[in-house]
PDB file with SEQRES, HELIX, SHEET and CRYST1 records, atoms N, CA, C and O in Angstrom:
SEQRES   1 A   65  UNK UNK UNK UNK UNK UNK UNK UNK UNK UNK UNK UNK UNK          
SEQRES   2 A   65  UNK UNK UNK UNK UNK UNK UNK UNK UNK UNK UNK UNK UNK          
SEQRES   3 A   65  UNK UNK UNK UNK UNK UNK UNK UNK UNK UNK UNK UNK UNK          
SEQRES   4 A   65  UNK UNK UNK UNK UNK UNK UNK UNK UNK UNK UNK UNK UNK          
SEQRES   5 A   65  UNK UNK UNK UNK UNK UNK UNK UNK UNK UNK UNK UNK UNK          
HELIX    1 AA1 UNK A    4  UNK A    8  1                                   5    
HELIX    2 AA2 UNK A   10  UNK A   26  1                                  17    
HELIX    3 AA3 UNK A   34  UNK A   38  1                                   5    
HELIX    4 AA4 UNK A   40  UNK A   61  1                                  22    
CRYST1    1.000    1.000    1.000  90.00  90.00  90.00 P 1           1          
ATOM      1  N   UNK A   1    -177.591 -44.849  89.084  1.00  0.00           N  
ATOM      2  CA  UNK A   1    -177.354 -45.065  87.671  1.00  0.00           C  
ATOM      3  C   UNK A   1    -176.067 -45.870  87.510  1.00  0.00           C  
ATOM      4  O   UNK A   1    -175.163 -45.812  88.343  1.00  0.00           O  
ATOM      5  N   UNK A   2    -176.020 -46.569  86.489  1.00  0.00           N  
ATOM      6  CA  UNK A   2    -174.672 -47.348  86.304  1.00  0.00           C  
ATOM      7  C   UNK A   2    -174.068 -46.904  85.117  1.00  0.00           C  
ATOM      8  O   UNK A   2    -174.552 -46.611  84.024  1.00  0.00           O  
ATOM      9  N   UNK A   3    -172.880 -46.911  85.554  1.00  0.00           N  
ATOM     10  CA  UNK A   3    -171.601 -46.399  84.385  1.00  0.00           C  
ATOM     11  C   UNK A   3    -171.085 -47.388  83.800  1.00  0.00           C  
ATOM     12  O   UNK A   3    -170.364 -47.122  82.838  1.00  0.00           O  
ATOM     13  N   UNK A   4    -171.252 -48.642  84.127  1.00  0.00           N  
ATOM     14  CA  UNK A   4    -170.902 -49.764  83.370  1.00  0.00           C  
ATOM     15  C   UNK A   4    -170.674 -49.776  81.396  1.00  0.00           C  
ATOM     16  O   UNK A   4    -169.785 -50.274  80.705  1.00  0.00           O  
ATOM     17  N   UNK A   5    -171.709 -49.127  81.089  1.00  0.00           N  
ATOM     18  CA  UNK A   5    -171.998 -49.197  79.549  1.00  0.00           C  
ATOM     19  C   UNK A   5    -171.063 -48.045  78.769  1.00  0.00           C  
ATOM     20  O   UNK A   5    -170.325 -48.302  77.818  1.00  0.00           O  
ATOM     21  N   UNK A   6    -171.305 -46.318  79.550  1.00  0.00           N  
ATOM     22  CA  UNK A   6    -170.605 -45.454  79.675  1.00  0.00           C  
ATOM     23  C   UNK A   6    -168.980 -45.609  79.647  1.00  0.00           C  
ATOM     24  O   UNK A   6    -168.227 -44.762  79.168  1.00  0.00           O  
ATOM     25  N   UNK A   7    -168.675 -46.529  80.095  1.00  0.00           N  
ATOM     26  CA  UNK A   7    -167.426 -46.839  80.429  1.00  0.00           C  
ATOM     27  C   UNK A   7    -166.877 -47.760  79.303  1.00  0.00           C  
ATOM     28  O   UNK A   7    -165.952 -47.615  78.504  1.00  0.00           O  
ATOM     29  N   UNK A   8    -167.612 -48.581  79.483  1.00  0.00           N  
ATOM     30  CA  UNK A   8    -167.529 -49.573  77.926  1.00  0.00           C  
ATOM     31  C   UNK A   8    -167.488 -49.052  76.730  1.00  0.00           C  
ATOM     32  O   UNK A   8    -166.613 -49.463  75.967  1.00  0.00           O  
ATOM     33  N   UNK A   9    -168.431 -48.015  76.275  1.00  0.00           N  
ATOM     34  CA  UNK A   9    -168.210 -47.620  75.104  1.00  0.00           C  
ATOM     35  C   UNK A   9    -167.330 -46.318  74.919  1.00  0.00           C  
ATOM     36  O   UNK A   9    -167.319 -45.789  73.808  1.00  0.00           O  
ATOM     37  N   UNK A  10    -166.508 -45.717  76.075  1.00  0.00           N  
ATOM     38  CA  UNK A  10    -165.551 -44.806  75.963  1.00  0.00           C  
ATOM     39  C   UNK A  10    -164.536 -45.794  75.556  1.00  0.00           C  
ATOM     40  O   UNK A  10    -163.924 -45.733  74.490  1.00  0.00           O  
ATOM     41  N   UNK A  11    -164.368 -46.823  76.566  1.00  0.00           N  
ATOM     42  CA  UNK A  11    -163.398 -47.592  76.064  1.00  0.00           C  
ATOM     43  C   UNK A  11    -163.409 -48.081  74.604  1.00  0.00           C  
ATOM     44  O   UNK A  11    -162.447 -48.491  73.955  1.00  0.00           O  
ATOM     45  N   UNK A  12    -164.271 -47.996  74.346  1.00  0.00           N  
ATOM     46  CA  UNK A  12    -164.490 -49.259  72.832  1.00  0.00           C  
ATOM     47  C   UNK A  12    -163.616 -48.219  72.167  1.00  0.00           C  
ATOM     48  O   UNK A  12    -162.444 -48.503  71.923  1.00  0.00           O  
ATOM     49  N   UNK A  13    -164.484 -46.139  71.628  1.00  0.00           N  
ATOM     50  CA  UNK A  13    -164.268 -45.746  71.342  1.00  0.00           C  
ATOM     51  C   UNK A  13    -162.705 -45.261  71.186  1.00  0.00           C  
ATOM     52  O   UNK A  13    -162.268 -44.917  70.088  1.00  0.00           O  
ATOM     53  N   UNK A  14    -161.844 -45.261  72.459  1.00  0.00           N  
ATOM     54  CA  UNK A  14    -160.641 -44.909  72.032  1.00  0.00           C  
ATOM     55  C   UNK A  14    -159.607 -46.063  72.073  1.00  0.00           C  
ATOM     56  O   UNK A  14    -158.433 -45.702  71.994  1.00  0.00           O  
ATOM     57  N   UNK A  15    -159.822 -47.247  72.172  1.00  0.00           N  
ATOM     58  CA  UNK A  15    -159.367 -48.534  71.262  1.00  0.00           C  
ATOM     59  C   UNK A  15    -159.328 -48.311  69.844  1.00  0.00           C  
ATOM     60  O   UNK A  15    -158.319 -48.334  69.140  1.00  0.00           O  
ATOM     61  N   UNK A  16    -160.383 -48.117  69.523  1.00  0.00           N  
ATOM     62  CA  UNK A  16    -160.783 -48.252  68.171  1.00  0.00           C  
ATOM     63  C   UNK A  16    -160.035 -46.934  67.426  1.00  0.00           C  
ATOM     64  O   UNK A  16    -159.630 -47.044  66.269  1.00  0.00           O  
ATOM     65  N   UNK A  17    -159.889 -45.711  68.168  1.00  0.00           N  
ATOM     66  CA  UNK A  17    -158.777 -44.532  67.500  1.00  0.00           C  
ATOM     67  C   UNK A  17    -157.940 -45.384  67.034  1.00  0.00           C  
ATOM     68  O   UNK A  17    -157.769 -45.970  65.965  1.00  0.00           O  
ATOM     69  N   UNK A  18    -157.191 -45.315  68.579  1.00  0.00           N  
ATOM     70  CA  UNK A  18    -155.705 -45.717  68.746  1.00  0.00           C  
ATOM     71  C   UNK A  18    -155.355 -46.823  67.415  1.00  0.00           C  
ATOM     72  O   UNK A  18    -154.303 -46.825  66.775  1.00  0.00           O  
ATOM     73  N   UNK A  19    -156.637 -47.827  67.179  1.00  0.00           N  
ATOM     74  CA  UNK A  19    -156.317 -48.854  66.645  1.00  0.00           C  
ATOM     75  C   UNK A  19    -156.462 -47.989  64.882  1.00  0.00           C  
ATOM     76  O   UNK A  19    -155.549 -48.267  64.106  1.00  0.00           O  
ATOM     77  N   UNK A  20    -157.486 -47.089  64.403  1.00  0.00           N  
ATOM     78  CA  UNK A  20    -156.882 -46.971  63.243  1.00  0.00           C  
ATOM     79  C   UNK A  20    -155.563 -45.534  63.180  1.00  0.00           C  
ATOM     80  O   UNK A  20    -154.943 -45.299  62.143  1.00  0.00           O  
ATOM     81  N   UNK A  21    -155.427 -45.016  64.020  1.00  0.00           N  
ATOM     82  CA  UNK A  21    -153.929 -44.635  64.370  1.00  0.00           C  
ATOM     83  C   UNK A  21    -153.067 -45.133  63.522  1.00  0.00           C  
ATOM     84  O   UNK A  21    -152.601 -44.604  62.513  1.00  0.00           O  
ATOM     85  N   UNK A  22    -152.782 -46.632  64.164  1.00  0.00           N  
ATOM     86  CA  UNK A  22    -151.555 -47.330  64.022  1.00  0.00           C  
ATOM     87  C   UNK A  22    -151.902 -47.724  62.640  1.00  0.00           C  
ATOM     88  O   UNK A  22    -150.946 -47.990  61.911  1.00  0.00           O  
ATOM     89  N   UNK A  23    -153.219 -47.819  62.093  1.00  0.00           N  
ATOM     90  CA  UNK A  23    -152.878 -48.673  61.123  1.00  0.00           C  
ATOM     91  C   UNK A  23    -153.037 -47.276  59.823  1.00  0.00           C  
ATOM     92  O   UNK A  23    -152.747 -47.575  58.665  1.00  0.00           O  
ATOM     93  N   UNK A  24    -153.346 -46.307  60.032  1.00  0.00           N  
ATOM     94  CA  UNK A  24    -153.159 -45.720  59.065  1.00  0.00           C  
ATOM     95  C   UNK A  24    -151.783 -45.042  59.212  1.00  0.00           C  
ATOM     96  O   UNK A  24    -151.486 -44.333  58.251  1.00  0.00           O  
ATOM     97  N   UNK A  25    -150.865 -45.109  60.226  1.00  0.00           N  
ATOM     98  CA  UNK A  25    -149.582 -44.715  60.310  1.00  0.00           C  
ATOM     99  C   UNK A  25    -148.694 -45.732  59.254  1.00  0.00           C  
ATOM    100  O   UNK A  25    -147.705 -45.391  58.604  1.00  0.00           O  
ATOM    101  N   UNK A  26    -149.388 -47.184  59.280  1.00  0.00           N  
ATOM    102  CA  UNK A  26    -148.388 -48.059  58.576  1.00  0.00           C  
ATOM    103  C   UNK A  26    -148.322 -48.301  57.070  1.00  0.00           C  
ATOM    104  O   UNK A  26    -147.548 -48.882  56.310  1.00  0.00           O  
ATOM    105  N   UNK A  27    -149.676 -47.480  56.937  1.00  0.00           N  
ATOM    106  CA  UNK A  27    -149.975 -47.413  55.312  1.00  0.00           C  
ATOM    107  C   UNK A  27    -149.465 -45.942  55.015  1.00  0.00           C  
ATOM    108  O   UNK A  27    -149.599 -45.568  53.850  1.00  0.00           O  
ATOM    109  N   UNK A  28    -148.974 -45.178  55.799  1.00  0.00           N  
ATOM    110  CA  UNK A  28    -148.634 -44.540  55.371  1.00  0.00           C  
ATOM    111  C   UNK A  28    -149.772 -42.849  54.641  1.00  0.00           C  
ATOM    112  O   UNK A  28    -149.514 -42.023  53.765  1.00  0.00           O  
ATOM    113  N   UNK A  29    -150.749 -42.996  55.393  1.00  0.00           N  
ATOM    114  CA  UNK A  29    -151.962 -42.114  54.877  1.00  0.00           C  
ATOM    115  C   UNK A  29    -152.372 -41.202  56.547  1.00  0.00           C  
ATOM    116  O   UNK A  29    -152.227 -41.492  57.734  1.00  0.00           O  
ATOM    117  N   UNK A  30    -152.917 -40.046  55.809  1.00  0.00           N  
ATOM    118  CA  UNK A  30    -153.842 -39.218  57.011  1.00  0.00           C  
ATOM    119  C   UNK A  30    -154.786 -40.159  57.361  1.00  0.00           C  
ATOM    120  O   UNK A  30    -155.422 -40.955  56.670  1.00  0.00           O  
ATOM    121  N   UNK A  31    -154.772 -39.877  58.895  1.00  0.00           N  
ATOM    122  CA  UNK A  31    -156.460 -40.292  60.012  1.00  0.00           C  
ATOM    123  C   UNK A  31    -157.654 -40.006  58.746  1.00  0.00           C  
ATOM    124  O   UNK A  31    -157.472 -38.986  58.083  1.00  0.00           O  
ATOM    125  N   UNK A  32    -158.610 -40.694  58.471  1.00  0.00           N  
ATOM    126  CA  UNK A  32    -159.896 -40.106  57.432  1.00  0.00           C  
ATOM    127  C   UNK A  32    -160.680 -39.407  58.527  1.00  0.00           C  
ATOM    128  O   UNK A  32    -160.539 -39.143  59.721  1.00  0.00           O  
ATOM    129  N   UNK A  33    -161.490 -39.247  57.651  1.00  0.00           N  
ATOM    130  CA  UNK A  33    -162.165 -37.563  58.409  1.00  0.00           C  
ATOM    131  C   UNK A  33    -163.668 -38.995  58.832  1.00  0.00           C  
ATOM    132  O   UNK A  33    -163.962 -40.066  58.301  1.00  0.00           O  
ATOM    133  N   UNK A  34    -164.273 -38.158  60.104  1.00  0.00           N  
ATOM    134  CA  UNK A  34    -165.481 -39.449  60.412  1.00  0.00           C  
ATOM    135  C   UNK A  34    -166.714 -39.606  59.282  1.00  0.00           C  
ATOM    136  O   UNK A  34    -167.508 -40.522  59.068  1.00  0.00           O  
ATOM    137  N   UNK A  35    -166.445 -37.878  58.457  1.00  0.00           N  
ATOM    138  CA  UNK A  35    -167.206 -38.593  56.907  1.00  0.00           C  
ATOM    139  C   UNK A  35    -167.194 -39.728  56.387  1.00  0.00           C  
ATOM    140  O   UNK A  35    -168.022 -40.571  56.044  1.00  0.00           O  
ATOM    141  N   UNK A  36    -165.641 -39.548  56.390  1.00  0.00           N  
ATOM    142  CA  UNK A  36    -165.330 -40.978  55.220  1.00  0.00           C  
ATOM    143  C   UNK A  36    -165.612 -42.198  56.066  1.00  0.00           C  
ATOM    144  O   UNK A  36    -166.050 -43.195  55.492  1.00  0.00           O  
ATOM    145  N   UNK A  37    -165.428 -42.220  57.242  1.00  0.00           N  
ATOM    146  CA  UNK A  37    -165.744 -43.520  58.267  1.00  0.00           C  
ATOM    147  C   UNK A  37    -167.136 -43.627  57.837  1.00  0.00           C  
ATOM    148  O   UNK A  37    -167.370 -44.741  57.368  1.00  0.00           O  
ATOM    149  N   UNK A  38    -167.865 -43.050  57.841  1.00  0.00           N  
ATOM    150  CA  UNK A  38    -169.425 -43.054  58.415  1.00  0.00           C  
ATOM    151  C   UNK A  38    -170.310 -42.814  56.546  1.00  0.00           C  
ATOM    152  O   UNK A  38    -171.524 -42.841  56.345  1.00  0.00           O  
ATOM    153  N   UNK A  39    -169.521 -42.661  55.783  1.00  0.00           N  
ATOM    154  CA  UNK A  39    -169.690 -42.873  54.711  1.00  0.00           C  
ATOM    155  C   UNK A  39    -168.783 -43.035  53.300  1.00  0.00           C  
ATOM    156  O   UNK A  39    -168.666 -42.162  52.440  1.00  0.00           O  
ATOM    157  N   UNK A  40    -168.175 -44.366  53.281  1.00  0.00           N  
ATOM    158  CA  UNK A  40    -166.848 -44.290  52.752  1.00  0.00           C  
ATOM    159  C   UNK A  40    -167.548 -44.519  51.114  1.00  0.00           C  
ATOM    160  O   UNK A  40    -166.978 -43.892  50.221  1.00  0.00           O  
ATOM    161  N   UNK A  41    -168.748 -45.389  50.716  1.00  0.00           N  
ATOM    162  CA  UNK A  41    -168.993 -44.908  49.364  1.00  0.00           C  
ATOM    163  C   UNK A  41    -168.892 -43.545  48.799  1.00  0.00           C  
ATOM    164  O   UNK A  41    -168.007 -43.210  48.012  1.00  0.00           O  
ATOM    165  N   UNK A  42    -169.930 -42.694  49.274  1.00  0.00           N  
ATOM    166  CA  UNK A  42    -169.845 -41.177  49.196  1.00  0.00           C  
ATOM    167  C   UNK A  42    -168.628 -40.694  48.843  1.00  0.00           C  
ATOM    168  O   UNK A  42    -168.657 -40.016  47.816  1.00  0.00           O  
ATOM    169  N   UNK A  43    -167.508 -40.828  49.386  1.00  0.00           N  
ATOM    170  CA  UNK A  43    -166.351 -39.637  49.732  1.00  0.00           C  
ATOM    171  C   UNK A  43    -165.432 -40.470  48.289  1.00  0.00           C  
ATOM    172  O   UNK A  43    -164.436 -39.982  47.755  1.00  0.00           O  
ATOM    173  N   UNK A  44    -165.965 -41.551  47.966  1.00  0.00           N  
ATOM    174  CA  UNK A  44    -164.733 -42.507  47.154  1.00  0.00           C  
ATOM    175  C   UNK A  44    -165.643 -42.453  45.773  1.00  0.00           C  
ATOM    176  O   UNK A  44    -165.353 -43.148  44.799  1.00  0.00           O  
ATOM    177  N   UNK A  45    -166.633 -41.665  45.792  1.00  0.00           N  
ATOM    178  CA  UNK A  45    -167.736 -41.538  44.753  1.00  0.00           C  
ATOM    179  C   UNK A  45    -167.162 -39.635  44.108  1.00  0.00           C  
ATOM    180  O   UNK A  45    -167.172 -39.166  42.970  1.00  0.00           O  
ATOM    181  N   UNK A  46    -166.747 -39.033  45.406  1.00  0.00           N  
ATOM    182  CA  UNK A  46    -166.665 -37.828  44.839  1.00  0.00           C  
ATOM    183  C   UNK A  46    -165.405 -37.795  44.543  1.00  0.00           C  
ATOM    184  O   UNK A  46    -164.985 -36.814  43.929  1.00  0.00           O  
ATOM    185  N   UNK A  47    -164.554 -38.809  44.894  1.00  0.00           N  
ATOM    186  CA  UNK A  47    -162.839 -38.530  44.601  1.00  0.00           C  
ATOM    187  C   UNK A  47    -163.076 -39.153  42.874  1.00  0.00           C  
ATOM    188  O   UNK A  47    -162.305 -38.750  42.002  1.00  0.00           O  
ATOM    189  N   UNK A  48    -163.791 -39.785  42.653  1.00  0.00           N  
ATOM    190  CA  UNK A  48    -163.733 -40.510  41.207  1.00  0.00           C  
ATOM    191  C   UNK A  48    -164.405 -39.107  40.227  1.00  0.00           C  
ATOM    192  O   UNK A  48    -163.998 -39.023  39.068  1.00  0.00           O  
ATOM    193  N   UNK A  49    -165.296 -38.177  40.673  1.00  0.00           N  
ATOM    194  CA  UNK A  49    -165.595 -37.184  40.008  1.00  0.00           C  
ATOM    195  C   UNK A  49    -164.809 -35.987  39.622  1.00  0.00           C  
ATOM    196  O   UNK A  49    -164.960 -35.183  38.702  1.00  0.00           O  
ATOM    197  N   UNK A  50    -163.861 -36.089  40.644  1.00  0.00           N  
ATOM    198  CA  UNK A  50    -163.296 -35.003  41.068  1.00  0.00           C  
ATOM    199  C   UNK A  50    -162.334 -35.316  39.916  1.00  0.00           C  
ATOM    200  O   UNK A  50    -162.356 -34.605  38.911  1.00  0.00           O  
ATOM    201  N   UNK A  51    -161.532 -36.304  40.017  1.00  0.00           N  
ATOM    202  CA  UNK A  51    -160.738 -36.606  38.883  1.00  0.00           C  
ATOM    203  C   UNK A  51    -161.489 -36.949  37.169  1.00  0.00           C  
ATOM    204  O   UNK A  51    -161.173 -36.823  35.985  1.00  0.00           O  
ATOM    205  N   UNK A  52    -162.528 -37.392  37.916  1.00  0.00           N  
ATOM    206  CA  UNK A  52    -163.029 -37.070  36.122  1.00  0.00           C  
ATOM    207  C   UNK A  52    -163.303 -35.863  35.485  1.00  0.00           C  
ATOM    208  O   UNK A  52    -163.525 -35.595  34.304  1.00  0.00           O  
ATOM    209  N   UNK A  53    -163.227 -34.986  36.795  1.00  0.00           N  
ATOM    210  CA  UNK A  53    -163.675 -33.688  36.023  1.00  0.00           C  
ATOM    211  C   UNK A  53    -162.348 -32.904  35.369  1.00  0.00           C  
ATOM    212  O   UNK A  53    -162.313 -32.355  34.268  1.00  0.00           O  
ATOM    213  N   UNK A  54    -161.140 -33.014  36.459  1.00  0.00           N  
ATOM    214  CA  UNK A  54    -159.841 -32.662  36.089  1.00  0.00           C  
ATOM    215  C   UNK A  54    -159.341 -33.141  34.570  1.00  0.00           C  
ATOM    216  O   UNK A  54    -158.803 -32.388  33.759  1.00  0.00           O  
ATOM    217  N   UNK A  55    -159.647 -34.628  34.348  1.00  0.00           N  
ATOM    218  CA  UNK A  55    -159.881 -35.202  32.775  1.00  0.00           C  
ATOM    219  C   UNK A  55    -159.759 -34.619  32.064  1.00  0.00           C  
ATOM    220  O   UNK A  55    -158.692 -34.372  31.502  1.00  0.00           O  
ATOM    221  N   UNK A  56    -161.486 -33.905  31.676  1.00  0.00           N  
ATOM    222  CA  UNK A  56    -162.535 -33.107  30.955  1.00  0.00           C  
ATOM    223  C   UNK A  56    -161.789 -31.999  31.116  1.00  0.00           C  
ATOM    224  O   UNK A  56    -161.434 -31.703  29.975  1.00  0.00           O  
ATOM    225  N   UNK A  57    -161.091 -30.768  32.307  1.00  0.00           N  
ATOM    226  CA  UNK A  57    -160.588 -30.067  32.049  1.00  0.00           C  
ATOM    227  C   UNK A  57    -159.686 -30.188  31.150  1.00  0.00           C  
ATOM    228  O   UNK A  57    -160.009 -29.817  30.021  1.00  0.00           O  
ATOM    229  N   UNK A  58    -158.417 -30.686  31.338  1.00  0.00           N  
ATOM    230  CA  UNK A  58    -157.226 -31.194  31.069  1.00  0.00           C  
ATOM    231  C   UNK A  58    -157.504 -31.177  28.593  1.00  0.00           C  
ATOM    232  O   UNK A  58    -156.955 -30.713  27.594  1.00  0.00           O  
ATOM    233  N   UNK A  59    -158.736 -32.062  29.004  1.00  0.00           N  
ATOM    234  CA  UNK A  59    -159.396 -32.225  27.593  1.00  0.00           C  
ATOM    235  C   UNK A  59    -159.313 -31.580  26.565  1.00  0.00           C  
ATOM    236  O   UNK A  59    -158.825 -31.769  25.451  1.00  0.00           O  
ATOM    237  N   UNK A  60    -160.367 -30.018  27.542  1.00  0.00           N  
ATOM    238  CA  UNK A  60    -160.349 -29.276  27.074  1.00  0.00           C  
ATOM    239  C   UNK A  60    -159.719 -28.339  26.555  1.00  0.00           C  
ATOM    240  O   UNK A  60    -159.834 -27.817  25.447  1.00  0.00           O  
ATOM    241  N   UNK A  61    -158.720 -28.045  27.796  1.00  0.00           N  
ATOM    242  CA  UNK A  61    -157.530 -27.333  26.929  1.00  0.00           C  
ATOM    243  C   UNK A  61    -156.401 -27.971  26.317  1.00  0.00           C  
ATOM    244  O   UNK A  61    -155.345 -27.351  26.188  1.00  0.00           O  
ATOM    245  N   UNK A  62    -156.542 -29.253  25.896  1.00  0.00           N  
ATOM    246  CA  UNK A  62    -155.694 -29.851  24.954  1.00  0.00           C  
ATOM    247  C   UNK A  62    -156.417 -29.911  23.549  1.00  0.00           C  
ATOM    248  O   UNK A  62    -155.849 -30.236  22.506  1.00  0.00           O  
ATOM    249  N   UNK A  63    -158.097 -29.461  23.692  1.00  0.00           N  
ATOM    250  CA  UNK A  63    -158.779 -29.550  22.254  1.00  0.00           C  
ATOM    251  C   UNK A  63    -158.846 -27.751  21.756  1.00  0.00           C  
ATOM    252  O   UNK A  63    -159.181 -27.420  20.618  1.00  0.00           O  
ATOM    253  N   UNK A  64    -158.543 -26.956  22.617  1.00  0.00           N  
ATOM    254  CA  UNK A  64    -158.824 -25.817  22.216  1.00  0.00           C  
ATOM    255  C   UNK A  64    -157.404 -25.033  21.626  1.00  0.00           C  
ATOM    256  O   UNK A  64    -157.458 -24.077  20.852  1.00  0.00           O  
ATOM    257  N   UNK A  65    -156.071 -25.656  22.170  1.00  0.00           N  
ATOM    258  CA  UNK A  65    -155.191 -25.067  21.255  1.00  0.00           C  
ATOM    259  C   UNK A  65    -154.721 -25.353  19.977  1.00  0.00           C  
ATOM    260  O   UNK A  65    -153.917 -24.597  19.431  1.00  0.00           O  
TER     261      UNK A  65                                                      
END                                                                             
C-alpha cells in the first residue's frame, strides 16, 4: 500500500491549522469551531437571529413599562 496520499493530506491538513492559527491570532478572534468552517452561512444566519431576538426582547421590556 502507499502512504504517499496519507501523508499528503496529513500534511495539507496541519498547514492549513497552523495557517488559520496565525491568521485568526492577527485578527484578533477565537480558532472557529469546524461548524462554522464547514458551514459558515448557517452559523452567520443564527448569529443574525440571535441578535434579532435580543432586539424583540430588549423591545419588549421597553414597551411594557
Amino acid at each position: 500500500m502507499n502512504f504517499y496520499p496519507l501523508i499528503g493530506i496529513s500534511l495539507g491538513v496541519l498547514l492549513s491549522y497552523y495557517i488559520l492559527k496565525i491568521l485568526a491570532k492577527r485578527i484578533n478572534k477565537d480558532m472557529p469551531s469546524l461548524g462554522e468552517l464547514m458551514y459558515p452561512m448557517h452559523h452567520s444566519d443564527s448569529r443574525r437571529d440571535k441578535i434579532n431576538q435580543r432586539k424583540a426582547k430588549l423591545a419588549e421590556k421597553k414597551g411594557k413599562h
